[in-house]
C-alpha positions as a Markdown table, in Angstrom:
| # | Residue | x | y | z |
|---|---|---|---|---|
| 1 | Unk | 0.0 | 0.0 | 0.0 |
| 2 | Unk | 0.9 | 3.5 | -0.6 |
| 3 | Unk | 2.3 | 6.1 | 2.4 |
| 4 | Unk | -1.1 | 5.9 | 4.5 |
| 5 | Unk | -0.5 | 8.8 | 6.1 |
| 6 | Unk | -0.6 | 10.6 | 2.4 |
| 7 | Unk | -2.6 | 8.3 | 0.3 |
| 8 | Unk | -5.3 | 10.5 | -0.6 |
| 9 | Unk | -2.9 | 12.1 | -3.0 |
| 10 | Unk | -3.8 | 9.5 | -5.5 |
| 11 | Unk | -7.8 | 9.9 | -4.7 |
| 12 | Unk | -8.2 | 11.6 | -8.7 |
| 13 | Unk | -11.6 | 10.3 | -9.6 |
| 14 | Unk | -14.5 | 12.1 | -8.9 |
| 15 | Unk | -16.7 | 9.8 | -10.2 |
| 16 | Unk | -15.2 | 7.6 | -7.1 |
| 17 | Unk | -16.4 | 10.0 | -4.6 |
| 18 | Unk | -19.6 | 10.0 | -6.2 |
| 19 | Unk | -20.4 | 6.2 | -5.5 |
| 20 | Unk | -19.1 | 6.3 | -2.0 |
| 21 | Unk | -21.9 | 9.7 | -1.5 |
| 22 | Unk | -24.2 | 7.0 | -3.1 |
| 23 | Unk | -23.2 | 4.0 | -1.1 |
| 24 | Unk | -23.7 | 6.1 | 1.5 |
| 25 | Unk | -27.0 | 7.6 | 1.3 |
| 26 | Unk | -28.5 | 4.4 | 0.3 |
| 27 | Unk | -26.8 | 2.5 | 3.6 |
| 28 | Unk | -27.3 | 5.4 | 6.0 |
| 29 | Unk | -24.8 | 7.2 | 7.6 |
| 30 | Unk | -24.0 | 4.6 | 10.6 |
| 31 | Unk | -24.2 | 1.1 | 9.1 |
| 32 | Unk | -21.9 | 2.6 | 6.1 |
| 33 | Unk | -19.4 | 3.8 | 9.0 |
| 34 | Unk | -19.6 | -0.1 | 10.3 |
| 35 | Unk | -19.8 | -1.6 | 7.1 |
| 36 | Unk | -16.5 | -0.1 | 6.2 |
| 37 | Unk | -14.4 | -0.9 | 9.3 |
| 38 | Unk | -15.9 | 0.9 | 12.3 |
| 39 | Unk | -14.6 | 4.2 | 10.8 |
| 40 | Unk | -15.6 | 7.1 | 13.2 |
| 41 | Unk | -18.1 | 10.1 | 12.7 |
| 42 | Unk | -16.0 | 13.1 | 11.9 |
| 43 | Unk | -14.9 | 15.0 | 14.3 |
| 44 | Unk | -12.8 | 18.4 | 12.3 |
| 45 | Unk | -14.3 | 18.0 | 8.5 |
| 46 | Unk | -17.5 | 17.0 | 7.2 |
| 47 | Unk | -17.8 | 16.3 | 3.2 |
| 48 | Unk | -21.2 | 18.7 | 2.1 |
| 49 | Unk | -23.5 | 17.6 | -0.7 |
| 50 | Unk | -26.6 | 18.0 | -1.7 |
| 51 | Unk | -27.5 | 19.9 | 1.3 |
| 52 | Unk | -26.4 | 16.1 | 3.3 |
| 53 | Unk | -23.0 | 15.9 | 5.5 |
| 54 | Unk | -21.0 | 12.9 | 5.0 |
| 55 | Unk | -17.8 | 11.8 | 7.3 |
| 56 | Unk | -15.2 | 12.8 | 5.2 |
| 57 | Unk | -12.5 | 10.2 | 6.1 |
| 58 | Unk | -14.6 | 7.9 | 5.3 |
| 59 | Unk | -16.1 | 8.9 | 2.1 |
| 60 | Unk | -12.6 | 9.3 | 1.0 |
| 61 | Unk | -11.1 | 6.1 | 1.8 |
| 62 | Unk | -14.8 | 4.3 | 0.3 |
| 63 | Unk | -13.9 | 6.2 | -2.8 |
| 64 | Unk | -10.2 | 5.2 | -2.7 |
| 65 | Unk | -11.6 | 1.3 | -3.0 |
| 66 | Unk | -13.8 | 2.5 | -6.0 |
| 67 | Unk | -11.0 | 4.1 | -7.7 |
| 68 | Unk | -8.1 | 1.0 | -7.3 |
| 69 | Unk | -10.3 | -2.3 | -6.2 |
| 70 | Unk | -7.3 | -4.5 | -6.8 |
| 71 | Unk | -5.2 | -2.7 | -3.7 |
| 72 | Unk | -5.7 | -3.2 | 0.3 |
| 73 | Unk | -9.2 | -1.3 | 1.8 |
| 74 | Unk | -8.2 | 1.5 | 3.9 |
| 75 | Unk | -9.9 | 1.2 | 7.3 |
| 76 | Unk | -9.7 | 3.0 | 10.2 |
| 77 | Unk | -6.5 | 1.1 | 11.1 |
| 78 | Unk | -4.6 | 2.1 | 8.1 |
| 79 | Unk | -3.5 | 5.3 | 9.8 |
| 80 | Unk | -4.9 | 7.3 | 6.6 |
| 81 | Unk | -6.0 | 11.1 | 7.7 |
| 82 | Unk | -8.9 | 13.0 | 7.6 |
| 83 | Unk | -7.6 | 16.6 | 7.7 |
| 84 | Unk | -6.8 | 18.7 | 4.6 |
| 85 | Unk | -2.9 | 19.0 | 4.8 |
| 86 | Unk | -2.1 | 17.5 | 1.5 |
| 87 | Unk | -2.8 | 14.0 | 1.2 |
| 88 | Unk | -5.3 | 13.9 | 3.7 |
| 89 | Unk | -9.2 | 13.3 | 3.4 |
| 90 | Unk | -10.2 | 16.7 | 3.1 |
| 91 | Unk | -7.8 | 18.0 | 0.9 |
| 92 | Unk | -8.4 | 15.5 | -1.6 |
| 93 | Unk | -12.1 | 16.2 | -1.9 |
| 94 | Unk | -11.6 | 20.1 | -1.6 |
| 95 | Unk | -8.9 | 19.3 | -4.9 |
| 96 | Unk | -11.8 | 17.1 | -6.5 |
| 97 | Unk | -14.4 | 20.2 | -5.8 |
| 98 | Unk | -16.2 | 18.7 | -3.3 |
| 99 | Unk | -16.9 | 21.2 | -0.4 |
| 100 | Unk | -15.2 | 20.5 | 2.9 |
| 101 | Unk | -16.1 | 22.6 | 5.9 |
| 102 | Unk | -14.4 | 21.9 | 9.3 |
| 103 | Unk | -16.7 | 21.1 | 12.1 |
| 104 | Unk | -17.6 | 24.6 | 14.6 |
| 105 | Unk | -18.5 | 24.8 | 17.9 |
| 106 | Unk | -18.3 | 28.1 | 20.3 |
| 107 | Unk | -19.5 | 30.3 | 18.3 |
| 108 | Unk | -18.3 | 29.3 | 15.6 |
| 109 | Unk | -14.4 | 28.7 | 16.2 |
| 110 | Unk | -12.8 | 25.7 | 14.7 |
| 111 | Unk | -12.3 | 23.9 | 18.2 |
| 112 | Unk | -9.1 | 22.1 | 16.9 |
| 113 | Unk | -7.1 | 21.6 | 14.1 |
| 114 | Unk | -4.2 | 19.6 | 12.7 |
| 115 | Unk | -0.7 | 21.3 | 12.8 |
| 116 | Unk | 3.1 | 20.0 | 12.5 |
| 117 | Unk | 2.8 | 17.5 | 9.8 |
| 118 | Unk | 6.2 | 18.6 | 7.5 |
| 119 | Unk | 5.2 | 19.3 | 4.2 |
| 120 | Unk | 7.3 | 19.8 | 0.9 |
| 121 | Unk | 7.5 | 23.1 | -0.1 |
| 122 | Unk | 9.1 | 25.3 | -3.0 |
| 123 | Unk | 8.9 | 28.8 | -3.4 |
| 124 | Unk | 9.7 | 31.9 | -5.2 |
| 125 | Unk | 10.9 | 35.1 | -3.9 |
| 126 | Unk | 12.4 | 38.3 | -4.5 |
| 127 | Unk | 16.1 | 38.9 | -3.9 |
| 128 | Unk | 17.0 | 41.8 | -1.2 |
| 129 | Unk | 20.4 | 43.3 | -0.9 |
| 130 | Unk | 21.7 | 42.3 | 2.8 |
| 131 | Unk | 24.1 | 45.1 | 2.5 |
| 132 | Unk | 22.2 | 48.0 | 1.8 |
| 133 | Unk | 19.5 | 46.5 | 4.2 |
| 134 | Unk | 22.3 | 46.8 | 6.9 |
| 135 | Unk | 23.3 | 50.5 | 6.2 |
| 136 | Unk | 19.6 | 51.5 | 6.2 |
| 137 | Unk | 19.2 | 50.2 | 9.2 |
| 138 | Unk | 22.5 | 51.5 | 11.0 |
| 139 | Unk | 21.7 | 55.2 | 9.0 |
| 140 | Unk | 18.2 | 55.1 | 10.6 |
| 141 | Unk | 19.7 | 54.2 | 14.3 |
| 142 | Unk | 17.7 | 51.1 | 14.3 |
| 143 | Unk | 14.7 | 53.0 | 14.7 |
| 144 | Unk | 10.8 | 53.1 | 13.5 |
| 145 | Unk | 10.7 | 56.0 | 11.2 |
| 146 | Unk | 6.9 | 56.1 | 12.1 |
| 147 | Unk | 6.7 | 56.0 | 15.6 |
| 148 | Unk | 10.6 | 56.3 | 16.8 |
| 149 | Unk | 10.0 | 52.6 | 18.7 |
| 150 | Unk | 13.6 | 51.5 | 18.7 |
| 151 | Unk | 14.5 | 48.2 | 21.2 |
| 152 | Unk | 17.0 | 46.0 | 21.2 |
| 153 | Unk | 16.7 | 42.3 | 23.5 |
| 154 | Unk | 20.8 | 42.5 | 23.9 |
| 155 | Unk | 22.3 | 45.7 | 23.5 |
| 156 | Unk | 23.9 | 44.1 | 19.7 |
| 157 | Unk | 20.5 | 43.2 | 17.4 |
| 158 | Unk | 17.7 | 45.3 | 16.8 |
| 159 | Unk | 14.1 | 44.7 | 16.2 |
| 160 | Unk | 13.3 | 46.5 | 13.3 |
| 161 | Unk | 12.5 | 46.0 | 9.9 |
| 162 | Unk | 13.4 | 47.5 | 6.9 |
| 163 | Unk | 10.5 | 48.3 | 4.2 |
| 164 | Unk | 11.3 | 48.9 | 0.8 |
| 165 | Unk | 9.0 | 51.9 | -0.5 |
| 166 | Unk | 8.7 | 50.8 | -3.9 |
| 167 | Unk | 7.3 | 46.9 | -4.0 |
| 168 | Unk | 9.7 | 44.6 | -5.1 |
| 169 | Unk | 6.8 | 42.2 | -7.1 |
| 170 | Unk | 7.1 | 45.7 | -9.4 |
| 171 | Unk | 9.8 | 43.0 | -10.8 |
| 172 | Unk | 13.4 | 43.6 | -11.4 |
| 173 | Unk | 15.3 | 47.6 | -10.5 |
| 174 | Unk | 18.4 | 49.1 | -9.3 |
| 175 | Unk | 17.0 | 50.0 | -5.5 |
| 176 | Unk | 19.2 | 52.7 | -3.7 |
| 177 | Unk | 19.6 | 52.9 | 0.2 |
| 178 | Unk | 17.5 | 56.3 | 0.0 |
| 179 | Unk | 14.1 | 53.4 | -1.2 |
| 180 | Unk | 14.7 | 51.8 | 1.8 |
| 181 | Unk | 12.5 | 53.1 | 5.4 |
| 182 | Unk | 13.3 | 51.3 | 8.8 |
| 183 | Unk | 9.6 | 50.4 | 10.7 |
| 184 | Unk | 9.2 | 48.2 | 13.4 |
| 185 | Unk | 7.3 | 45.3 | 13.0 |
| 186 | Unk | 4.0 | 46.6 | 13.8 |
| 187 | Unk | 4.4 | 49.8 | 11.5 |
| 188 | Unk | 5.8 | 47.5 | 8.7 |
| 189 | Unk | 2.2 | 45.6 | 8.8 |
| 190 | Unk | -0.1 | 48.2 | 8.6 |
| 191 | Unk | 2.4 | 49.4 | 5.8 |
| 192 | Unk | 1.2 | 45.9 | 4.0 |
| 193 | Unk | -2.4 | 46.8 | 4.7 |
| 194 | Unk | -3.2 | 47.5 | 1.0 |
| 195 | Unk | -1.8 | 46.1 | -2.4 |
| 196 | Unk | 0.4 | 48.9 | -3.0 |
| 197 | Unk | 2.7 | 49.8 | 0.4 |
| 198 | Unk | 1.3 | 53.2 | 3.1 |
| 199 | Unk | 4.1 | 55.7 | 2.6 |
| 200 | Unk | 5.2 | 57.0 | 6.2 |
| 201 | Unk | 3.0 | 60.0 | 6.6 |
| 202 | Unk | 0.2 | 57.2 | 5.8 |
| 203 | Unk | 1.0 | 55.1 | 8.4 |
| 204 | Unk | 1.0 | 58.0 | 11.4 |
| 205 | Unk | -2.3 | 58.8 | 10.1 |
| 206 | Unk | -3.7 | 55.7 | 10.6 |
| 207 | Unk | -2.5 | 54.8 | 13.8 |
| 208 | Unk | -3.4 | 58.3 | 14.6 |
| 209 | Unk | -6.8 | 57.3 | 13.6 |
| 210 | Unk | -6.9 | 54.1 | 15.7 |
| 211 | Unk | -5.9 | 55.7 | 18.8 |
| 212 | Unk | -8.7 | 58.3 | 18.2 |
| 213 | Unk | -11.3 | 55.3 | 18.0 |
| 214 | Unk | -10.0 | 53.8 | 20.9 |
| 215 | Unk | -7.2 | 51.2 | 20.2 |
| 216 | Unk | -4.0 | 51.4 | 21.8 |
| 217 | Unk | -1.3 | 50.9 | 18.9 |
């Protein structure tokens, strides 16, 4: 058998899913659960359609025996997950556009979730100059050009940020140490708080604003 942990990855039919939804509805909810292995009710993701929730572990590991009938059933024992990190129940059925909604309780927070699996990754990014980022910082004395917050843990490192004015998904430039601003890390965010990045002036404004409303920032 395939990792169990990750096998929904190959769940690529949605014709698959279809028949378990069937199998399902025609069983009832229960005896398909105990038909199938003693596979629990879900208890983060439910599989909606047609109005109907379905247990979405189980759905998707019904559908797995549709799609290969000549491999080993998953059951509840075959450690296969029901969560929507890739390669789990949900997000195979979420990839197949079936809708996946986690399970809410008080008031309608997710009461848990699954975190900590490792997951392969690659990603693009934009190169930065850690030079020039170093004497923007040092000509800026380590300080917030918006608010002048300027604290360092141990006397040697700094935290602060530096923001470049112009952003760098604009795509390839010569950028000079004068494009470069030092915020601190709250300042930087609410810099981010549009597409196109709050100049300076901008970003006293608005936490001028905020404190008028009330909030402390």
């Amino acid at each position: 058998m395939r990792g169990a942990s990750s096998v929904f990855v190959y769940l690529t039919n949605p014709a698959a899913v279809k028949d378990a939804i069937a199998e399902c509805q025609r069983m009832g909810r229960n005896k398909f659960l105990e038909h199938y292995g003693g596979f629990q009710h879900s208890k983060k993701y439910t599989l909606l359609c047609g109005g109907e929730e379905f247990d979405s572990k189980a759905i998707a590991a019904v559908a797995y025996r549709y799609q290969y009938p000549h491999e080993p059933p998953l059951t509840p024992k075959s450690n296969c997950r029901g969560g929507k990190n890739s390669g789990q129940a949900g997000w195979a059925l979420a990839r197949l556009g079936f809708t996946v909604r986690g399970i809410r309780e008080n008031g309608g927070q997710d009461y848990e979730a699954e975190e900590g699996y490792t997951q392969d990754q690659t990603k693009l990014f934009r190169s930065r100059n850690k030079s020039m980022i170093a004497k923007r910082k040092k000509l800026d004395n380590y300080m917030c050009q918006s608010c002048n917050f300027r604290v360092s843990l141990d006397g040697i490192s700094f935290i602060i940020d530096c923001h470049h004015k112009y952003p760098l998904y604009e795509g390839e430039r010569v950028t000079t140490v004068n494009d470069l601003v030092c915020l601190c890390p709250t300042c930087h965010r609410i810099a981010h708080s549009r597409k196109y990045p709050l100049s300076v002036k901008e970003i006293q404004a608005t936490r001028q604003a905020a404190r008028l409303a009330g909030f402390n920032i």
